[in-house]
C-alpha positions in Angstrom: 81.8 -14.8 34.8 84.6 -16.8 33.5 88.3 -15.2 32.2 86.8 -15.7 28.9 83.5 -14.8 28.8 85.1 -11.2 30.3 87.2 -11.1 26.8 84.0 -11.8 24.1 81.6 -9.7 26.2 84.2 -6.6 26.3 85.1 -7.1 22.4 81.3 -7.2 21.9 80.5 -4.4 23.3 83.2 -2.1 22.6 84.3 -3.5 19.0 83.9 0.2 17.5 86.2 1.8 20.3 88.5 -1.3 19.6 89.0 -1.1 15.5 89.5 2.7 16.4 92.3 2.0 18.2 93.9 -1.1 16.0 94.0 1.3 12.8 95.0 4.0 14.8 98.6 2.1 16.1 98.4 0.2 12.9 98.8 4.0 10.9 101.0 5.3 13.3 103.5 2.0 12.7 103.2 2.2 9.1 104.0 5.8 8.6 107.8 4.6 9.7 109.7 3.7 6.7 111.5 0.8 8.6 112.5 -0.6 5.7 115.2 -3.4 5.9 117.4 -4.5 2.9 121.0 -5.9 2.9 123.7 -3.4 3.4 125.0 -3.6 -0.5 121.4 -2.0 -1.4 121.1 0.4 1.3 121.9 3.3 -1.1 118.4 2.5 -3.1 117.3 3.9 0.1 118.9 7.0 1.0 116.6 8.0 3.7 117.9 5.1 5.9 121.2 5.5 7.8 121.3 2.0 8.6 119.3 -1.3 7.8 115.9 -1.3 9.1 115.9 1.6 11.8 112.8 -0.3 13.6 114.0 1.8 16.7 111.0 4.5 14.7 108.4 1.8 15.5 110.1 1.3 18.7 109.4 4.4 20.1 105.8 3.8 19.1 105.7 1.0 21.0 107.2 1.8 24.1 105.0 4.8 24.3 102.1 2.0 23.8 103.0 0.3 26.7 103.7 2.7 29.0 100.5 4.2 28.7 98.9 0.9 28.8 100.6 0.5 31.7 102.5 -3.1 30.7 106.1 -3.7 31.8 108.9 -4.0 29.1 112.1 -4.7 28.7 114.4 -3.6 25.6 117.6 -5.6 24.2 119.3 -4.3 21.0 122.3 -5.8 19.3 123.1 -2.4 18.0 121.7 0.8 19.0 118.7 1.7 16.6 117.2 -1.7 15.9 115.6 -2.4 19.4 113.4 -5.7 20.2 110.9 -4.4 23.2 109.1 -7.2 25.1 106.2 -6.4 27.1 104.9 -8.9 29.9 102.0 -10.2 31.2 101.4 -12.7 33.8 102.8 -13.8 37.5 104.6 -16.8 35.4 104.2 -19.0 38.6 103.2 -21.9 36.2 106.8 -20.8 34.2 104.9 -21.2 31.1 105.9 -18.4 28.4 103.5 -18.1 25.4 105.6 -15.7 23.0 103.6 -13.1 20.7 106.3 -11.7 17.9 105.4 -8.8 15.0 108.7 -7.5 13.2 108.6 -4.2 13.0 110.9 -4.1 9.7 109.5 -4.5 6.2 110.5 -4.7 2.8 111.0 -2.2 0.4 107.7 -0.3 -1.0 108.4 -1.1 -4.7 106.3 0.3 -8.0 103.0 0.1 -8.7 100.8 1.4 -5.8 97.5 3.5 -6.1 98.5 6.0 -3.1 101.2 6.5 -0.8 102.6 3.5 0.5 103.4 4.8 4.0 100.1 7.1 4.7 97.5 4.1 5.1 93.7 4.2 3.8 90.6 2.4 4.3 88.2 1.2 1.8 85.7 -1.7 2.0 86.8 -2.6 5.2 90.2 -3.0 4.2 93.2 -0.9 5.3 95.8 -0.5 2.7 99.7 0.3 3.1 103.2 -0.8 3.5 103.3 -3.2 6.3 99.2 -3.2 7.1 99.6 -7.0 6.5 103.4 -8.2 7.0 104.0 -6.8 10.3 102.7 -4.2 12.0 98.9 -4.7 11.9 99.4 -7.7 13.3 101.7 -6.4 15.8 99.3 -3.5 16.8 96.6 -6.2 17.2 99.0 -8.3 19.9 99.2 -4.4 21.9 95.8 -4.0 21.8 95.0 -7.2 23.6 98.1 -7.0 26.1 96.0 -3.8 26.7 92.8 -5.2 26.9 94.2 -7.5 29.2 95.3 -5.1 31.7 92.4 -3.4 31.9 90.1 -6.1 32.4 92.5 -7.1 35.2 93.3 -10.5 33.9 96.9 -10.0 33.4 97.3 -10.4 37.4 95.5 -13.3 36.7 97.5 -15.3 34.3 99.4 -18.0 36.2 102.0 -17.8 32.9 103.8 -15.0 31.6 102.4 -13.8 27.8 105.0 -12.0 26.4 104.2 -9.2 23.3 107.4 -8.8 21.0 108.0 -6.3 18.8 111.1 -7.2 17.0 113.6 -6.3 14.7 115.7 -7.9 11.6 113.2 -10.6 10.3 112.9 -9.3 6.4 116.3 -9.4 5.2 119.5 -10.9 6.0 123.4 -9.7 5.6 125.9 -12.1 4.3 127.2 -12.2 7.4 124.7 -14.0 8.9 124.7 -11.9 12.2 120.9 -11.5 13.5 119.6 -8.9 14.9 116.1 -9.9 15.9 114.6 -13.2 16.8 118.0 -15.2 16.8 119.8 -12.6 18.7 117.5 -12.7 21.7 117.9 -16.9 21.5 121.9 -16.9 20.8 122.1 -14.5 23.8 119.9 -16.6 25.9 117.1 -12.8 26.9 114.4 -14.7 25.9 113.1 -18.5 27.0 109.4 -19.0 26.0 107.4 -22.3 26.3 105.3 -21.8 23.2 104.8 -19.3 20.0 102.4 -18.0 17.8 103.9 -16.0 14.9 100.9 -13.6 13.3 103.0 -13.7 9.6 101.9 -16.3 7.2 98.3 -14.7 6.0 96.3 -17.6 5.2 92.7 -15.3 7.1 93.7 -17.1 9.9 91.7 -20.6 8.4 95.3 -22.5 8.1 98.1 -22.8 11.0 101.7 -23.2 9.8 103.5 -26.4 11.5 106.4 -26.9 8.6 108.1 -24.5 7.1 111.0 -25.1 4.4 114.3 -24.7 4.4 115.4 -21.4 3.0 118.9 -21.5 1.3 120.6 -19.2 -1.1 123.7 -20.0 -3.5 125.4 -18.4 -5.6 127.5 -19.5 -9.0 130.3 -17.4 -10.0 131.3 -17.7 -13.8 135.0 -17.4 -14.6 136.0 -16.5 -18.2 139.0 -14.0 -19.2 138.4 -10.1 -19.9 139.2 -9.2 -23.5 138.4 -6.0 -25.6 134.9 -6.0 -27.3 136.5 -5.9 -31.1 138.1 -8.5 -30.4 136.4 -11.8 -28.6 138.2 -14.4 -29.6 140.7 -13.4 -27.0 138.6 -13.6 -24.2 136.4 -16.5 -22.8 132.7 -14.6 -22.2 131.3 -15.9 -19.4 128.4 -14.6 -19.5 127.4 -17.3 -22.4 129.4 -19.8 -20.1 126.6 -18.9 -17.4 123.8 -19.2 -19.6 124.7 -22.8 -20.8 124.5 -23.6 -16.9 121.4 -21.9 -16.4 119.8 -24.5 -18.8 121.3 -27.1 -16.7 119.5 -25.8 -13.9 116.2 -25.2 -15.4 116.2 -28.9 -16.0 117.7 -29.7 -12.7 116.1 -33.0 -10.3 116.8 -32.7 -6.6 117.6 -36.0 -4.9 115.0 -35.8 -2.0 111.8 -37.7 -0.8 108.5 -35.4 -0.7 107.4 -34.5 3.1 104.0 -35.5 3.6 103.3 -32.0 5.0 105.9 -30.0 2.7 105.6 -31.5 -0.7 108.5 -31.0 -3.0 111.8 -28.7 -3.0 111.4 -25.6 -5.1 114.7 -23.6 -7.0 114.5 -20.5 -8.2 117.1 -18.5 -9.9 116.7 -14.5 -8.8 119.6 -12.7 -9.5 122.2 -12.7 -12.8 124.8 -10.1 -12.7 128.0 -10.1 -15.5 129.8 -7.4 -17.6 131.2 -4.1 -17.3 130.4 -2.7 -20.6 128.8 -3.1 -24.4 132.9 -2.9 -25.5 134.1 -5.6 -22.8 134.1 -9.4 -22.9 132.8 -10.2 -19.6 135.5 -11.8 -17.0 133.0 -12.8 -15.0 129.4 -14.0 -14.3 127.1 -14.6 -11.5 123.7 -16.1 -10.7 121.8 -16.2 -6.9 119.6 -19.1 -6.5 116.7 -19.6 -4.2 116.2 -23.0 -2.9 113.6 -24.1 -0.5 114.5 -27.7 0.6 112.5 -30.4 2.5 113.4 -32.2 5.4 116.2 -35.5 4.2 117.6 -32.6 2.1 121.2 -32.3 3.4 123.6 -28.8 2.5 126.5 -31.9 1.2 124.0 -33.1 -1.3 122.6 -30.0 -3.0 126.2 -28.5 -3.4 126.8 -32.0 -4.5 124.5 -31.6 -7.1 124.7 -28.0 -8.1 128.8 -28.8 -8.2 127.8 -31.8 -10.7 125.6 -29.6 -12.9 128.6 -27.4 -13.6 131.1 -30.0 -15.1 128.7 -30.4 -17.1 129.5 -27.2 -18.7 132.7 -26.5 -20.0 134.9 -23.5 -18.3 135.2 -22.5 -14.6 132.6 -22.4 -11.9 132.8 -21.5 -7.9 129.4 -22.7 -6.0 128.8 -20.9 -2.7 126.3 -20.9 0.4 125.2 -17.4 1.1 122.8 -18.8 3.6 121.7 -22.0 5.0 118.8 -23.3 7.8 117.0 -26.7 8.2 113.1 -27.1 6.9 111.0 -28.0 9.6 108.0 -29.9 11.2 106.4 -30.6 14.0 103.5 -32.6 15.4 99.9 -31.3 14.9 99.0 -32.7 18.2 100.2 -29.9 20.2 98.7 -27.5 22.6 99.3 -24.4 20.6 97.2 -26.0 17.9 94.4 -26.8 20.2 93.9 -23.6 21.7 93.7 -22.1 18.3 91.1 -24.6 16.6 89.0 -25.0 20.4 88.8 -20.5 19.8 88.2 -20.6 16.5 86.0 -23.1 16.2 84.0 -21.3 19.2 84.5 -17.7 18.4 85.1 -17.2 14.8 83.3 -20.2 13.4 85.3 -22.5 11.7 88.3 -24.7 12.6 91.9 -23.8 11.0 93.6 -26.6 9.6 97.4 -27.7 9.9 99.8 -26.9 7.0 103.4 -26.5 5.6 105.0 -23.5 3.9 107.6 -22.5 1.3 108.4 -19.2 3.1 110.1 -18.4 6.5 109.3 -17.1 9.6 110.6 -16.7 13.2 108.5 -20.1 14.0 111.4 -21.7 12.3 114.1 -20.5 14.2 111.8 -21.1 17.2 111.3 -24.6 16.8 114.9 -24.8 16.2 115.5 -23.7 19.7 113.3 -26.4 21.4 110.3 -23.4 21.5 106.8 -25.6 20.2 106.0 -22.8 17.5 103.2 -22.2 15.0 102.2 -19.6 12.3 98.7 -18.2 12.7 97.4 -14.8 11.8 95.2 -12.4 10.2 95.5 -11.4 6.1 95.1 -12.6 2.7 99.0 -14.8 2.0 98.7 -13.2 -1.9 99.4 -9.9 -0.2 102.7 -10.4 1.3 105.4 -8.3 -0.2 103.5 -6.5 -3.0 102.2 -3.1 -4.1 98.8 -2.1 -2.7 99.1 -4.5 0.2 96.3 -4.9 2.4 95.1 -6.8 5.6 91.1 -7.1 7.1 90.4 -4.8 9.6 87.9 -7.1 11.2 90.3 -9.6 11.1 92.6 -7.9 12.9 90.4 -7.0 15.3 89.7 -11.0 15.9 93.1 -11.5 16.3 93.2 -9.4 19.0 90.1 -11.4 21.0 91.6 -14.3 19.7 95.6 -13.2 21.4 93.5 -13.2 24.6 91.8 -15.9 24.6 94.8 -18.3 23.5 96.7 -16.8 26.2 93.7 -17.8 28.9 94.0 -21.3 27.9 98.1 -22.0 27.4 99.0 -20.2 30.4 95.9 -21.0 33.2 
C-alpha cells in the first residue's frame, strides 16, 4: 500500500477518534486569551502583561509534541512569545515544506452569544475566539504531524515538513520589530523550500497566490489651541481635518489594476482630535488603511496624499506607520499542484488560484525567496468577528489533506 493510500485508509477508519482529538487541542488553544494588540492599547486588556503572551498556547503545544513524540525546536525574540517548530522528515532531498498557525489573535470584541474563549459545538460547527483564525487550523497541522509519526511515515519523508506554531502575526507595534514569522527569517532559524499558510478562509475552494500591500499612514492636523468662548483665536483643526477627509473620500490612486489583484483600496479607520467640549482643538489626526497593487510605489502615494493636503488650507504632516510590497507569484508552481491533484482526488473539487486584500505570513514568505501560498479550512466572512466559527469536518480534511501535500512536495 502506497504512503498515501496509508493516510485516507487511516482517516477513514478512525475519523471519529480523529475530530475528537482536533476539537479537543482546538478548545484547549482557544481557552488562552493570547490576544495581541499594539502596546498603546494594552491597557483595554488588563489581563495581559505583555502583547500576545502566545507562550500559553506554547506550552500546549510543546506538551503536544512531546507526547506525540515529534522533535522541536523553540526560538523567541523575547521571553513569553515563543515560535516552536516541530520536524518531520530525514530532509536528504533538503526540501522544507513549512506549515505555520499563529497562535495570537485579535481582541474578542461585543456581540457574542457565549463565552468567547470556552468553545461550543453546534451543527457541526465549533464556535470561539480563534476556532477559525489560528488555532484550529494550527491544531489540525499537529494532528497530522501526529498521524504521521504513527503511521511511520515521518521516517519516510525524504524532506523535512516542518509544523510552526508562531507568534506576532495579528498586530504590529510602530516599531516595526517582529516577533514571529519575520524574526525567524531576519535571524536566518528558519530556511524552508515551500509554504502553505492555513489563514485566508475561502473552505479551502480558493488558494491565495497575491496578496496586497498593506500600508498605514497617518495625517496630523496642525491648528493653534484657544479657549472654547473664544474661537476666533484659535485655528480648529479638527474642521481643518474634515475638509481633507473629503479630499480623500474623493481621492484616485495613480496605479494600473493587477490582473490577479484588481484595484487599490483606502480606508480611513481612526480620527482622534481635542481635549475638551471648552478647547479649540490644537491638533487632529486621521489613520489610513491602504492596500496597494503591485506598480504602486511608497514615493507616489505620499506623493499624492501630500498633494491632497495643499489642497486644504492650514498645516498638514503625512507619515508611514507601516509599509510592505503587494505580491504575486506564478500559479504554475508545485505547491499549487499538490493542492488541486489532493483536492481534486480527496475532497472533490479543484481550488482555484486567487489574490487578496488582506495579509498573511505567505507575503513575507514570498518576500524571502520561500514559493508560498494561502490555503486552509473556514468560511473568509468569519475572520475577526463576534461568534466566529470554522467547520469541524473541514478541519479534519485539512489534516488528511497536511499529509498528503507533504507525501508529494517532499518524496
Amino acid at each position: 500500500m502506497s504512503q498515501k493510500e496509508k493516510i485516507k485508509q487511516y482517516f477513514q477508519e478512525h475519523n471519529e477518534r480523529i475530530t475528537r482529538e482536533v476539537v479537543a487541542l482546538t478548545s484547549r488553544l482557544v481557552k488562552e486569551k493570547t490576544v495581541n494588540v499594539v502596546s498603546a492599547k494594552l491597557p483595554e486588556h488588563p489581563y495581559l502583561k505583555f502583547r500576545g503572551e502566545e507562550y500559553r498556547c506554547g506550552n500546549i503545544v510543546k506538551e503536544f509534541l512531546n507526547n506525540a513524540n515529534i522533535p522541536y525546536q523553540e526560538f523567541a525574540r523575547m521571553e513569553g512569545r515563543p515560535n516552536i517548530i516541530g520536524t518531520l522528515g530525514k530532509n536528504e532531498s533538503g526540501k522544507r515544506l513549512l506549515m505555520p498557525g499563529h497562535m495570537d489573535i485579535v481582541p474578542a470584541g461585543d456581540g457574542w452569544d457565549t463565552d468567547p474563549f470556552e468553545t461550543y459545538e453546534k451543527d457541526g460547527k465549533l464556535f470561539g475566539r480563534g476556532t477559525l483564525d489560528d488555532k484550529g487550523p494550527l491544531a489540525s497541522i499537529l494532528v497530522a504531524g501526529k498521524i504521521m509519526k504513527e503511521l511511520g511515515l515521518a521516517d519516510e519523508l525524504k524532506g523535512q515538513l516542518m509544523l510552526a506554531a508562531l507568534s506576532d502575526e495579528e498586530a504590529e507595534d510602530p516599531d516595526g520589530i517582529d516577533y514571529g514569522i519575520g524574526y525567524l527569517l531576519e535571524e536566518n532559524l528558519i530556511d524552508p523550500t515551500y509554504s502553505i499558510i492555513p489563514d485566508i478562509g475561502e473552505n479551502m475552494v480558493n488558494i491565495d497566490i497575491a496578496e496586497k500591500g498593506r500600508t498605514v499612514f497617518k495625517i496630523i492636523a496642525r491648528g493653534k489651541q484657544a479657549h472654547g468662548s473664544t474661537p476666533e483665536r484659535g485655528v480648529n483643526a479638527v474642521y481643518m481635518m474634515a475638509r481633507l477627509v473629503k479630499e480623500i473620500e474623493k481621492m484616485k490612486f495613480d496605479y494600473t489594476p493587477h490582473p490577479v489583484l484588481g484595484h487599490p483600496t483606502l480606508n480611513l479607520g481612526e480620527i482622534n482630535g481635542g481635549a475638551a467640549p471648552n478647547i479649540v482643538p490644537g491638533s487632529c489626526e486621521i489613520t489610513l488603511d491602504i492596500r496597494t497593487v503591485p506598480g504602486m510605489t511608497r514615493e507616489k502615494v505620499i506623493q499624492q496624499l501630500t498633494n491632497l493636503t495643499q489642497k486644504v488650507q492650514g498645516e498638514f504632516e503625512v507619515s508611514v506607520m507601516s509599509w510592505n510590497e503587494p505580491h504575486a507569484i506564478d500559479p504554475k508552481n508545485e505547491v499549487v499542484d499538490a493542492i488541486q491533484k489532493n483536492a481534486r482526488e480527496v475532497l472533490g473539487f479543484e481550488p482555484q488560484c486567487f489574490g487578496m486584500g488582506g495579509g498573511t505570513y505567505a507575503k513575507t514568505l514570498n518576500v524571502a525567496g520561500v514559493t508560498s501560498v494561502g490555503w486552509g479550512p473556514g468560511d473568509d466572512e468569519m475572520f475577526h468577528v463576534a461568534n466566529e466559527f470554522v467547520d469541524i469536518k473541514q478541519l479534519v480534511d485539512f489534516a488528511m489533506m497536511t499529509c498528503l501535500v507533504a507525501v508529494d512536495l517532499l518524496n
